[in-house]
DOGUZA-977243 format. One record per residue (C-alpha): residue in one letter; y, z, x. Coordinates in steps of 0.5 Angstrom, whole numbers, plus 500, padded with zeros to 3 digits. Layout:
<pts>
aYZX
...
</pts>
This chain:
<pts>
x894869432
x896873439
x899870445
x900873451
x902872459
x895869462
x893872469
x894865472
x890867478
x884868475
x878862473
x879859469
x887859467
x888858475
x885850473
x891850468
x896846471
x903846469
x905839470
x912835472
x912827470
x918823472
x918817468
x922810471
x928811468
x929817472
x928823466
x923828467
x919832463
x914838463
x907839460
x900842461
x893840463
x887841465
x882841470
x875838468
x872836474
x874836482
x880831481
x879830474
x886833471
x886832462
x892832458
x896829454
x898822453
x906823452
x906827458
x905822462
x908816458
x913814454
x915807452
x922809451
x923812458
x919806462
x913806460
x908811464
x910815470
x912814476
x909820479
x906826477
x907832479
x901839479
x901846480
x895851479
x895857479
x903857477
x908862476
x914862476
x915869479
x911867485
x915863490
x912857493
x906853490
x902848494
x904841491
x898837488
x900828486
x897825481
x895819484
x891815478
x894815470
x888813465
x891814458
x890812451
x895807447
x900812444
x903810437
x910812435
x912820437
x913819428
x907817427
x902823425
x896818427
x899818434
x895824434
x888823435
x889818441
x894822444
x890823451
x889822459
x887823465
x890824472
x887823478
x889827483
x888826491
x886833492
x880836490
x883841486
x876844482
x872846488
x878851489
x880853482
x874851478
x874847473
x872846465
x866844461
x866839456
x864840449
x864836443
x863837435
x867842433
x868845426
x872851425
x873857429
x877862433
x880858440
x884859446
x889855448
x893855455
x899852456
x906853460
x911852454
x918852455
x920858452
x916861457
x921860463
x914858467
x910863465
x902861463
x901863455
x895865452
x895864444
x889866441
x887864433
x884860428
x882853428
x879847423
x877839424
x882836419
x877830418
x882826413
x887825420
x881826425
x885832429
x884839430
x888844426
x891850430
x896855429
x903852433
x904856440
x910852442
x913847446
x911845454
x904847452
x903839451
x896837454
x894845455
x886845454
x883848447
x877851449
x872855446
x866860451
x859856450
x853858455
x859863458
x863858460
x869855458
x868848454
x874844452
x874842445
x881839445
x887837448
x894841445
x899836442
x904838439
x905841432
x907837425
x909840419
x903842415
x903849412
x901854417
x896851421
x902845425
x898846431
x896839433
x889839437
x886832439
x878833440
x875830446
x870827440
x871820440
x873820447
x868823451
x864817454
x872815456
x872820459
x866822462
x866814465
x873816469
x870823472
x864818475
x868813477
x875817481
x872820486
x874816492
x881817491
x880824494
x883825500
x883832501
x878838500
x879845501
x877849507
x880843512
x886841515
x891839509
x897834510
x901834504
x904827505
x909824499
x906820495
x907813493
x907811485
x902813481
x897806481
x895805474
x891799476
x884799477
x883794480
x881792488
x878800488
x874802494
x867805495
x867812493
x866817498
x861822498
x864829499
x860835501
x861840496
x865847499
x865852495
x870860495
x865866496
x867871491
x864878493
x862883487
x861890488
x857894484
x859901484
x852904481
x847901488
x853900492
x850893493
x854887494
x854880490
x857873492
x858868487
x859861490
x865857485
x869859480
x864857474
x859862478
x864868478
x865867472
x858867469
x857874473
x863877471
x862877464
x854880464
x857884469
x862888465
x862894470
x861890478
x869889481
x871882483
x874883490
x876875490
x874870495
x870873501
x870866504
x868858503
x862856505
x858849504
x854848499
x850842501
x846841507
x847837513
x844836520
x843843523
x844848518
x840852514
x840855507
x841862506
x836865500
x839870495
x833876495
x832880490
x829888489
x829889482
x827897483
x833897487
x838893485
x840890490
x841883493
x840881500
x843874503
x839872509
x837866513
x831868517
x825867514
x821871518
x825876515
x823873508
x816873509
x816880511
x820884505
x817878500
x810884502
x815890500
x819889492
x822883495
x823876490
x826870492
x831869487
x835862490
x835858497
x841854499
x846859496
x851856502
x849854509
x850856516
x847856523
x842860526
x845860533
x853860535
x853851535
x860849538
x858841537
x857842529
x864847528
x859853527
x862859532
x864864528
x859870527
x857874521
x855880524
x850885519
x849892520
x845897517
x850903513
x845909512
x851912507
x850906503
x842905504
x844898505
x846893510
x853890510
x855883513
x861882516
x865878521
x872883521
x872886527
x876892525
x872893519
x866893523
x869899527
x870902522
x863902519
x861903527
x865909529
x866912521
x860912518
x855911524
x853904522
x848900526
x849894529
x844889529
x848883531
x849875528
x845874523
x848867523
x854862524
x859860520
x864854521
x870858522
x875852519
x872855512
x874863512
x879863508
x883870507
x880875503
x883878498
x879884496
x881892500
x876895504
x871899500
x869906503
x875909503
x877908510
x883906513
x885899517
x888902523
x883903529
x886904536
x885898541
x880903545
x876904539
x876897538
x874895545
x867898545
x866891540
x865888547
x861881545
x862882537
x867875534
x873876533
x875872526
x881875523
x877876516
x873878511
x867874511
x861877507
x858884504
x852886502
</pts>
């Protein structure tokens, strides 16, 4: 077994949550989850109930991408408990039916990402994620072996300790992180006192909850968030609205590639995470900016074009453009990667242009919407500006976390940046190519 301090700003242990539940008697208790869909939180049962304490909590409250070290965490309520009955904590049987679901009023996954789901584990090397107390609010990676105790119908692992209750069990399927099961606890049986419980016999349970709790979403990333104190957890189901149906927004996360000098975005965690891994040698700069995923009236999607003699990666939305270098190498490799206006449309919010300019040094065309990094590419490297190539609301531009490539410098003097007269002035990063 090897454990470690995970990097909780990275897919997918930024969808781990570290969890505090305050129960009717007015004791608290700490535990893990996991996010398995957009406020789908899984985790143990006796994270969130306890008979002796008063039955099922009164609140639940959330953190993603926690550390203890970083200061301020944006709070995240839980505001639907679904868990299954829980025997007595001296009961090993308890075990298997040691599972729940909080449902969150913020769409937590399209910002962090979120886990598969897989079912049918035997036996093999699993990861586990979790808080433990010992930790002092540290994320915990333990890696190690694991089987499928039939006899008691849990999964059997190595104990990475206390707090780490509800933290998921996953193992890499298809590249992408599929929980296997929910960590329990540990229970004296020799080595392997790690108690896992598989998602098996609850996956219709589970699957059933994801379908049906969206409407208690009132928040998504990229909009104006209200962080408003909750009222107590609702455990009846009864009386529900209609669901809402959500447009899907999604981070842009930018890669670069330093054998072509090309730029690629990935939109959501799950596609970041796919480019990463079969692209061991590109750099994730982070999240240039958020963008819809789906279209609405008067957007247009923008199309990811490939030249494989190049290696490079073109994002337009201009079809005349498409048309054009679909003649010279060019293939169309997916349309609607994110949506965008054509034309600066106050009425729909799309007021912020995303500027592209030809880079001889690069032999490429970069995009962009900062206008000091514009400067830059214009003034240092002789780049040419060939003006909006599209809108985009400015409402999603989100801080980007990546450093200029290029090796230049930020400063530019007002003079230098005042000869970008009609250029937009967004305050970030929005994307590269």
């Amino acid at each position: 077994m090897s454990f470690f301090e995970a990097n909780d700003d990275l897919y997918p242990n930024q969808a781990v949550a570290y969890i505090i539940a305050e129960f009717p008697d007015g004791s608290k208790t700490q535990g893990s989850g996991a996010l398995i869909g957009n406020n789908d939180l899984l985790t143990a049962s006796h994270v969130v109930y306890d008979r002796d304490r008063g039955g099922s909590a009164s609140y639940v409250d959330v953190y993603f991408s926690y550390d203890v070290d970083d200061g301020f965490h944006p709070l995240r309520n839980g505001v639907r408990v679904n868990y299954k009955y829980v025997l007595d904590n001296n009961d090993t049987a308890r075990f298997s039916n040691d599972i729940a679901i909080v449902s969150l009023s913020y769409a937590a996954g399209l910002e962090f990402g979120y886990f598969g789901l897989k079912t049918g584990f035997i036996e093999g090397a699993m990861t586990i994620l979790g808080y433990p107390g010992s930790a002092g609010g540290n994320l915990i990676q333990t890696n190690g072996w694991a089987y499928k105790d039939f006899d008691d119908g849990v999964i059997r692992s190595l104990a990475p300790g206390s707090g780490n209750s509800g933290g998921p069990a996953f193992v890499y399927h298809d590249g992408t992180p599929r929980v296997q099961g929910i960590y329990n606890g540990s229970a004296a049986f020799g080595d392997f006192a790690g108690v896992i419980t598989p998602i098996d016999p609850h996956y219709e349970w589970i699957t059933n909850i994801i379908d049906n709790n969206d409407h208690l979403i009132t928040s998504v990333p990229g909009t104006n968030q209200v962080i408003i104190t909750p009222d107590p957890i609702d455990n009846n189901e009864s009386g529900d609205p209609d669901p809402v149906v959500l447009a899907p927004i999604e981070n842009v996360y930018r890669f670069f590639n330093p054998d072509t000098g090309s730029h690629f975005f990935a939109t959501g965690n799950t596609q970041r995470s796919t480019t990463a891994i079969n692209n061991p040698g590109w750099s994730d700069e982070g999240a240039a900016f958020q963008a819809s995923t789906t279209a609405s009236s008067g957007t247009v999607p923008v199309v990811r074009m490939y030249n494989e003699q190049s290696g490079r990666y073109l994002f337009t939305a201009n079809n005349t453009e498409i048309s054009i270098i679909q003649t010279q190498g060019w293939t169309t490799q997916e349309i609607g990667v994110w949506y965008v206006t054509l034309d600066l449309d106050s009425s729909l919010g799309y007021t912020t242009g995303v500027y592209r300019l030809y880079v001889p040094a690069l032999q490429g065309h970069v995009y962009s919407s900062n206008i000091t990094e514009i400067s830059i590419l214009l003034d240092t490297l002789d780049a040419n500006n060939e003006g909006a190539a599209y809108y985009i609301n400015p409402s999603l531009v989100t801080e980007a976390s990546a450093p200029f490539e290029y090796g230049l410098s930020e400063d530019m003097s007002a003079s230098e940046i005042s000869k970008l007269v009609g250029i937009n002035s967004a305050p970030h990063n929005t994307d590269f190519l």
